[in-house]
C-alpha positions as CSV (number, residue, x, y, z in Angstrom):
1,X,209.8,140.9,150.0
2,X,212.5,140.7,147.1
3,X,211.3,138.4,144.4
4,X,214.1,136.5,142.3
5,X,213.4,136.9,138.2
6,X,215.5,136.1,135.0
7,X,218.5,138.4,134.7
8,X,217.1,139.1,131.0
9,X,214.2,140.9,132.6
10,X,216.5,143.9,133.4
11,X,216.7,146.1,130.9
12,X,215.5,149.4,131.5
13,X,219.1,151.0,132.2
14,X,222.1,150.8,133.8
15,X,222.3,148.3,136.2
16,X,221.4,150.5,139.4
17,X,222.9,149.1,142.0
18,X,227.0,149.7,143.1
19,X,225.8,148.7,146.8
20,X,228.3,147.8,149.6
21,X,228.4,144.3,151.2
22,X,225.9,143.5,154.6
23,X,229.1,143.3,156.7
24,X,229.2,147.1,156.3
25,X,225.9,148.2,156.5
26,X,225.4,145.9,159.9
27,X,227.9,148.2,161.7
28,X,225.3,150.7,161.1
29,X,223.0,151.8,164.0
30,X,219.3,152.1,163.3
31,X,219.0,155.6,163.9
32,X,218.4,158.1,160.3
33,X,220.6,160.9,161.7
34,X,222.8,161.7,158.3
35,X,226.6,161.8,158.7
36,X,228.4,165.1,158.0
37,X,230.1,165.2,154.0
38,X,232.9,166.7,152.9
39,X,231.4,169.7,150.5
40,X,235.1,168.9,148.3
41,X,234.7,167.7,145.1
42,X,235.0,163.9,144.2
43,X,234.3,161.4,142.0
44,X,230.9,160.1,141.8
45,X,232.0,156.7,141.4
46,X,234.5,156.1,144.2
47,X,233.9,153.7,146.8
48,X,233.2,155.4,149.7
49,X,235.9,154.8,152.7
50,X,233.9,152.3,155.6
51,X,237.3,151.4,157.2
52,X,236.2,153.4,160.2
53,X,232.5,152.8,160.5
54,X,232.8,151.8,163.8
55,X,234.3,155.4,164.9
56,X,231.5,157.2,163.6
57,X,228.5,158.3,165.6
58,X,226.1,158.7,162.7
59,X,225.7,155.7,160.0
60,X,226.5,155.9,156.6
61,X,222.8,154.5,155.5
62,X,223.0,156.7,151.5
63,X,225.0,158.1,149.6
64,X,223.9,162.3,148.4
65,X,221.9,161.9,144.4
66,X,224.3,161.5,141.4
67,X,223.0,164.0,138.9
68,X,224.3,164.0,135.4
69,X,225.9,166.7,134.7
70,X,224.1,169.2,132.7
71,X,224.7,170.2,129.0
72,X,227.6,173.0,128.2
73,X,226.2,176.3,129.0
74,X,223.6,175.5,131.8
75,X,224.1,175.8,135.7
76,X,223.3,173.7,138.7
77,X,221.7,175.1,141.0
78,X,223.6,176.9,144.0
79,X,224.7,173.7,146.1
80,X,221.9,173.3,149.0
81,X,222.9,173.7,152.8
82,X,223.1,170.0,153.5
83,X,225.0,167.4,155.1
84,X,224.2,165.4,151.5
85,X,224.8,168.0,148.7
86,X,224.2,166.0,145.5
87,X,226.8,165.0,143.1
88,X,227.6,165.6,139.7
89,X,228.9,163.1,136.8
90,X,232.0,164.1,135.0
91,X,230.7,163.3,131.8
92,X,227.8,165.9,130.7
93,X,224.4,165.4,129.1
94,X,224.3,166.1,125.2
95,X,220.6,167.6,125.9
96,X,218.2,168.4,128.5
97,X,214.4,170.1,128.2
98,X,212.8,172.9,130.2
99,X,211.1,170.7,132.7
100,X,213.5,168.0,133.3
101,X,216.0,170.8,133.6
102,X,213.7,171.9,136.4
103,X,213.1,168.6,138.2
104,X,217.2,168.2,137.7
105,X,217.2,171.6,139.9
106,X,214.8,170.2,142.4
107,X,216.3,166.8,142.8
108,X,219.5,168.4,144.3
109,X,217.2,167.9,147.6
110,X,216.0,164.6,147.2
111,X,216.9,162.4,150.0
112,X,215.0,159.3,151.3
113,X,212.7,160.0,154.5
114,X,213.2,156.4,156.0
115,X,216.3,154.4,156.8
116,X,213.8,150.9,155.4
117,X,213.9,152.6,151.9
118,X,215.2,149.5,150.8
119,X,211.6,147.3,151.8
120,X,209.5,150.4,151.6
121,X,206.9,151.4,149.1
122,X,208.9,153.4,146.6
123,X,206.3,156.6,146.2
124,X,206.7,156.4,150.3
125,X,210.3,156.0,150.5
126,X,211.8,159.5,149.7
127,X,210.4,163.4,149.9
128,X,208.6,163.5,146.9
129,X,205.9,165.7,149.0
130,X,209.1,168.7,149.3
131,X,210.0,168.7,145.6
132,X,208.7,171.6,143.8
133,X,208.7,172.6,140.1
134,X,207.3,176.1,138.2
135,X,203.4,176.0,138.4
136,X,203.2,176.1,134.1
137,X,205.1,173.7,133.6
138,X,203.7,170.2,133.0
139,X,205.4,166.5,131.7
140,X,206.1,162.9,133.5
141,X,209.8,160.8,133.7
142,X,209.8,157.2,133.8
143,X,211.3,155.8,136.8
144,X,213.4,152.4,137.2
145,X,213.9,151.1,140.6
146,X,215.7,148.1,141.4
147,X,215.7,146.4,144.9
148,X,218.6,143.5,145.1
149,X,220.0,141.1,148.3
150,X,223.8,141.2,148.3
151,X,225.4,137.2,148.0
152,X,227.2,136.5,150.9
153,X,230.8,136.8,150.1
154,X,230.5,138.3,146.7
155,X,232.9,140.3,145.3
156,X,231.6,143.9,144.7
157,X,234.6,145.6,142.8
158,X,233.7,144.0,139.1
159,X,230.4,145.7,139.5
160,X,231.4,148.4,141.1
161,X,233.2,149.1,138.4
162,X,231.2,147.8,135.3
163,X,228.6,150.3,137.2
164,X,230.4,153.3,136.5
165,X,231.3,152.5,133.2
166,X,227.5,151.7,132.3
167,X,226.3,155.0,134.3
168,X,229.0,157.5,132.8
169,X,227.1,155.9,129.1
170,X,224.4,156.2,129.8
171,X,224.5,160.0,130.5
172,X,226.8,160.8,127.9
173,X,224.2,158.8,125.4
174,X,221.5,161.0,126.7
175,X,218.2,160.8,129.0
176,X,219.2,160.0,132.5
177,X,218.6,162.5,134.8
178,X,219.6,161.5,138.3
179,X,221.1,157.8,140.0
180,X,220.6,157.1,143.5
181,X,221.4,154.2,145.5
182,X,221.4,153.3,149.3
183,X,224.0,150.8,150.9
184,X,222.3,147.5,152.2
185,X,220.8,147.0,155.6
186,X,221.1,144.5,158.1
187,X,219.9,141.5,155.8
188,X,221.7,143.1,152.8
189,X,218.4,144.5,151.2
190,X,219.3,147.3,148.8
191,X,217.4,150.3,147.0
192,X,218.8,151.4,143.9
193,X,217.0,153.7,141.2
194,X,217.1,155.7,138.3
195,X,215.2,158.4,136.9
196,X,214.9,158.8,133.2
197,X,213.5,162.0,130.7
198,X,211.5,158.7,128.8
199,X,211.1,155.3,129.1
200,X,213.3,155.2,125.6
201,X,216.1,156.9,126.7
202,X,216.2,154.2,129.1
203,X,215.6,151.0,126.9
204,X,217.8,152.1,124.5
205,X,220.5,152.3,127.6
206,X,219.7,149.2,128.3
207,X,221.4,147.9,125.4
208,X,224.7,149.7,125.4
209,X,227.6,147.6,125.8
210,X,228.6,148.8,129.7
211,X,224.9,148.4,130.3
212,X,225.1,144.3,129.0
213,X,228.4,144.1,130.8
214,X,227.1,144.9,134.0
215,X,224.1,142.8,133.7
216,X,226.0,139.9,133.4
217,X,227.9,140.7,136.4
218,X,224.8,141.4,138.5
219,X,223.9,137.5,138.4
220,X,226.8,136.5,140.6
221,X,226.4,139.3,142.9
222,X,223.1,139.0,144.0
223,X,220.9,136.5,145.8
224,X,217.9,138.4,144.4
225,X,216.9,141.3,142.8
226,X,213.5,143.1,141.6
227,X,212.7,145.4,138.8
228,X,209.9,148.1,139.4
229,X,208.9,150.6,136.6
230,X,207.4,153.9,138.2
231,X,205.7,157.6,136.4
232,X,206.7,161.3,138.4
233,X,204.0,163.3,137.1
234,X,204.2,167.0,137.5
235,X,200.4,168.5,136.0
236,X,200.2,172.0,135.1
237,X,198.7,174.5,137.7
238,X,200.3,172.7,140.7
239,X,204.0,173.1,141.8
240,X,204.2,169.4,143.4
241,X,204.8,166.3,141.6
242,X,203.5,162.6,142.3
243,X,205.0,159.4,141.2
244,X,203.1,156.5,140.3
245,X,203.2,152.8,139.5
246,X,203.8,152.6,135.5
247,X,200.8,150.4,133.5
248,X,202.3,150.7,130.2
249,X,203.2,153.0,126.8
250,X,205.2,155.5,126.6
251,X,206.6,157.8,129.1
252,X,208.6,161.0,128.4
253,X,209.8,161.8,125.3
């Protein structure tokens, strides 16, 4: 269940959700089979084409991971064998560590493992289990997840776009590793998230003038929406990683 809470409550990053209305999402079927993407390149931030949902025999239930686009002079990994190879930002990040450089690498397979992602559990809701990083390496990244209702009859585009401005800051001021969102289902329910190198990058984001733009906008787009604050851990001496609910402090650095 979504639970309604003051817009001001929302400030641990960019506004994490450019979802599509429940009109679309209902021409979906209820089947997870993923559709077949163009490889081309293309803007992160356009609005994906649903003009012919009906013509198409596998649903369009998420869009591939958004990962910020490394620093100068460091590569992406070789683009996976998928029908939802992840996207890259245009605008790079000014830094990145060792570790989070790794779990950047492994997040190119991230996908969600259930098409009710959006009412799910959040550690249940995508292949953590599959994601592997070097055994000697060790750190956590603080997680924001935010589950939203669409308003019937809003109007996405202002968001849409006050979204892309916010996430293309929010990279370029330093700290976000990946952005993912889903598109609603049948009742318009929505899973957006984010996944930070610390919890500071992401409060200071939260800040930034696209970010406090976008916030404002979110308040007429949404019947309700949920904030959840979450911890991957990766320990030393294992290759998996875990995520967890997050109780407090820091988290990162």
């Amino acid at each position: 269940m979504l639970v309604a809470q003051p817009l001001e409550n929302l400030v641990d990053g960019p506004t994490l959700d450019a979802s599509y209305s429940a009109e679309q999402a209902a021409n979906a079927s209820a089947s997870f089979d993923a559709p077949k993407r163009s490889h081309s390149k293309r803007d992160p931030h356009d609005l994906p084409d649903f003009s012919d949902l009906n013509h198409q025999t596998s649903p369009v239930l998420f869009l591939p991971p958004l990962l910020s686009s490394l620093p100068h002079g460091l590569s992406h990994s070789p683009t996976p064998l998928s029908d939802q190879p992840p996207i890259t930002t245009e605008t790079h990040l000014p830094d990145i560590d060792p570790t989070s450089l790794s779990l950047h690498r492994a997040l190119h397979y991230f996908s969600p493992v259930s098409p009710h992602y959006a009412t799910q559990p959040y550690a249940e809701s995508f292949n953590w289990d599959s994601l592997r990083l070097p055994e000697d390496q060790e750190r956590e990244w603080y997680v924001v997840a935010f589950r939203s209702k669409r308003r019937p009859g809003s109007d996405s585009g202002p968001l849409y776009e006050a979204d892309r401005k916010a996430h293309e800051e929010a990279v370029q001021n330093g700290g976000l590793v990946m952005y993912w969102y889903g598109t609603p289902d049948s009742e318009g329910n929505n899973l957006a998230t984010c996944i930070w190198q610390s919890r500071r990058h992401a409060v200071a984001a939260s800040s930034r003038p696209n970010h406090v733009v976008a916030a404002r906008l979110a308040a007429a787009s949404f019947e309700t929406y949920t904030l959840e604050r979450h911890v991957i851990r990766k320990v030393e001496g294992e290759i998996g990683i875990t995520v967890e609910p997050y109780t407090g402090g820091d988290v990162g650095w």
